[in-house]
C-alpha positions as CSV (number, residue, x, y, z in Angstrom):
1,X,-5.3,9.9,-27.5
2,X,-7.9,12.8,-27.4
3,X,-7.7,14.8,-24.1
4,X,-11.6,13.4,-22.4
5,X,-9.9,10.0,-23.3
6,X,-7.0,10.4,-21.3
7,X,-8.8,12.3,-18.7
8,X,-11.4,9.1,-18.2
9,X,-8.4,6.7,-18.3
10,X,-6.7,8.9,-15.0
11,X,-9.9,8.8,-13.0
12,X,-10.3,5.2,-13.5
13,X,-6.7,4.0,-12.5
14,X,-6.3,6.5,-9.7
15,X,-9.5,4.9,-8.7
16,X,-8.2,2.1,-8.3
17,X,-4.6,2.8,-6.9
18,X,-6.3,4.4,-4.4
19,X,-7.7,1.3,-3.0
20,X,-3.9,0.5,-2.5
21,X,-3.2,3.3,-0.4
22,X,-6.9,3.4,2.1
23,X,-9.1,4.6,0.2
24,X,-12.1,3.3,-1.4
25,X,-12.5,3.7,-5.4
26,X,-15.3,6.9,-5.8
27,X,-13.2,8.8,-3.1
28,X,-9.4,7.8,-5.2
29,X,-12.2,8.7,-8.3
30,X,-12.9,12.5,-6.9
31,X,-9.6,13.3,-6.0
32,X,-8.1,12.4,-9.2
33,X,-11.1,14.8,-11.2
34,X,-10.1,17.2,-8.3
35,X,-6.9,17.0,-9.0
36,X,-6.8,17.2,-12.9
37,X,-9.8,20.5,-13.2
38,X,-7.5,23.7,-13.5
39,X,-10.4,25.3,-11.3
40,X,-12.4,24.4,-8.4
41,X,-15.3,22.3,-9.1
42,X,-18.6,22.0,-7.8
43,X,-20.2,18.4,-6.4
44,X,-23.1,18.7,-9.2
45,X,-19.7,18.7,-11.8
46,X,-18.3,15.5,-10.2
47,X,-21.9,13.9,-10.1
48,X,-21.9,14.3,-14.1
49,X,-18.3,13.6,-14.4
50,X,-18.3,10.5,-12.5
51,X,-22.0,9.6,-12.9
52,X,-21.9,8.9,-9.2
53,X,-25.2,9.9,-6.3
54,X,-25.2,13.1,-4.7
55,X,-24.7,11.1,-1.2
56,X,-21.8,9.5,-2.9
57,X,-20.0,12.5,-3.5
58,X,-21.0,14.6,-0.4
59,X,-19.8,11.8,1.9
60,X,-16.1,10.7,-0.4
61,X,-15.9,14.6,-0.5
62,X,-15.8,15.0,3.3
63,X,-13.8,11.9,3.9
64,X,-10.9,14.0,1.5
65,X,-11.2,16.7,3.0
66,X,-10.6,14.9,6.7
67,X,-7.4,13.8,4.6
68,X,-6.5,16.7,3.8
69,X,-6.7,16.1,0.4
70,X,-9.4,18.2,-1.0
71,X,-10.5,22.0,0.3
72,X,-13.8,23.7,-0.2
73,X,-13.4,27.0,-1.8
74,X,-16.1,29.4,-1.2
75,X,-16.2,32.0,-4.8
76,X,-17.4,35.2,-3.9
77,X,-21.2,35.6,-5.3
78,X,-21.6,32.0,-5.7
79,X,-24.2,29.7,-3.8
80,X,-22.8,26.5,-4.5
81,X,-19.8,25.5,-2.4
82,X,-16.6,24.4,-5.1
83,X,-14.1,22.1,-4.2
84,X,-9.9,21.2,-4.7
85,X,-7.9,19.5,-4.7
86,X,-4.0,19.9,-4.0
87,X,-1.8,19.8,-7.3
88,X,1.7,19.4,-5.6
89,X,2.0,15.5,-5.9
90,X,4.5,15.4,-3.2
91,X,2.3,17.1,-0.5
92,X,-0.5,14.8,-1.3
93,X,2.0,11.8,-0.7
94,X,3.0,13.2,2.4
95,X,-0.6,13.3,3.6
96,X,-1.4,10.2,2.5
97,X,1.5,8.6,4.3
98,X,0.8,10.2,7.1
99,X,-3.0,9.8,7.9
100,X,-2.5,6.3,6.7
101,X,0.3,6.1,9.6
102,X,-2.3,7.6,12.3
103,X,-4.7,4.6,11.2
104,X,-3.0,2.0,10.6
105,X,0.7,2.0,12.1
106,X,-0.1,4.0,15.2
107,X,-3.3,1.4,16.4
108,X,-0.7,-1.1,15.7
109,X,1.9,0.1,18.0
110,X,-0.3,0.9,20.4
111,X,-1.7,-2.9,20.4
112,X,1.6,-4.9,20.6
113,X,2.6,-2.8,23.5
114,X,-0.1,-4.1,25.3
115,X,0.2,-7.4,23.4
116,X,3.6,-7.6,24.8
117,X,3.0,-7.1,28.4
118,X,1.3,-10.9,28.4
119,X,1.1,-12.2,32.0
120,X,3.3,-15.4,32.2
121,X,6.2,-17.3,32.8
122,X,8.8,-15.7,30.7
123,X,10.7,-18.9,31.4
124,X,8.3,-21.0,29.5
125,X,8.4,-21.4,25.7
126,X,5.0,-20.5,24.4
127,X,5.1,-17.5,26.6
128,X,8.8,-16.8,25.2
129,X,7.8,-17.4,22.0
130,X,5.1,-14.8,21.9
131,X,6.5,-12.2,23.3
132,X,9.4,-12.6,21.0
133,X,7.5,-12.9,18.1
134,X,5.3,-9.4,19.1
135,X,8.6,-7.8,20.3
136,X,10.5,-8.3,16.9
137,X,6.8,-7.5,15.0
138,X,6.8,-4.2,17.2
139,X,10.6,-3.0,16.6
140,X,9.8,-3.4,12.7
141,X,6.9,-1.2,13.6
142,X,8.9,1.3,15.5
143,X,11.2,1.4,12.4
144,X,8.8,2.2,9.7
145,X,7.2,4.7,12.4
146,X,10.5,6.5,12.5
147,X,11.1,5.9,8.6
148,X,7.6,7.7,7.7
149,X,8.2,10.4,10.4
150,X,11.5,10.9,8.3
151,X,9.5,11.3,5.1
152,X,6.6,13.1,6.4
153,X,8.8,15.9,7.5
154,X,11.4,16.0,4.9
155,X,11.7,18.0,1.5
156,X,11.3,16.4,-2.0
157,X,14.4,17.1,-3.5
158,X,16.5,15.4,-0.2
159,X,14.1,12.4,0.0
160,X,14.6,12.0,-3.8
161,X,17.7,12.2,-3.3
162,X,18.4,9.5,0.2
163,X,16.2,7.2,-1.7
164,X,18.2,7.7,-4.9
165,X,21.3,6.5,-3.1
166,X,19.7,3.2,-1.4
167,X,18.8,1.9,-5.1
168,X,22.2,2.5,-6.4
């Protein structure tokens, strides 16, 4: 497989893995040509790369950057701005995981707690039931909070290793 081949068939499925992890298919798109140019690249390259609008890329641009996914480099006697993206694979999983956490997981929480306050008679069964039901939902909740706050700060090699020893 010739090199442009391969580098076409990486954009297009980390496009759409992407959309499995929160993020729509240009932005999964940009990061992965971010992530595969050995230098910084500018948003006229991704245009032509990706054959994608100027809007398109300035907006999916700013949304990886808010991730933390992608920097804008500024090269000394250049006009345009360049962008990056972050090459450690681990770090970008770690981000990932943990803005998806703030968005997702976090809102969550936040909702059963008040979901679980429900005015009633705890005494009567579609009250119980509820509350129950929200209360077990929100201490699986609390568990993968603590479980990604365990990833999100911990080094490759030991989570590699921890989750090495729950498959065997």
């Amino acid at each position: 497989m010739k090199l442009s081949e391969a580098k076409q068939q990486f954009i297009s499925n980390w496009g759409a893995f992407g959309t499995h992890w929160g993020i729509n298919r240009t932005m999964a798109q940009i990061h992965a040509l971010l992530l595969i140019s050995p230098d910084p690249i500018t948003q006229d390259d991704m245009m032509e790369e990706l054959n994608i609008s100027r809007g398109n890329v300035n907006m999916n641009i700013r949304e990886l950057i808010n991730w933390g996914l992608a920097e804008r480099i500024i090269l000394p006697g250049e006009r345009k701005e360049f962008f990056s993206a972050e090459k450690d694979i681990w770090l970008v999983v770690k981000r990932i995981v943990k803005e998806r956490k703030k968005r997702e997981l976090d809102p969550m929480l936040q909702l059963l707690d008040k979901l679980e306050a429900v005015e009633g008679d705890k005494k009567d069964k579609h009250v119980k039931t509820f509350v129950e039901t929200v209360g077990n939902i929100k201490k699986l909740g609390k568990q993968a909070d603590k479980t990604l706050d365990t990833m999100i700060k911990a080094e490759e090699n030991w989570f590699i290793s921890n989750m090495l020893k729950i498959f065997k």
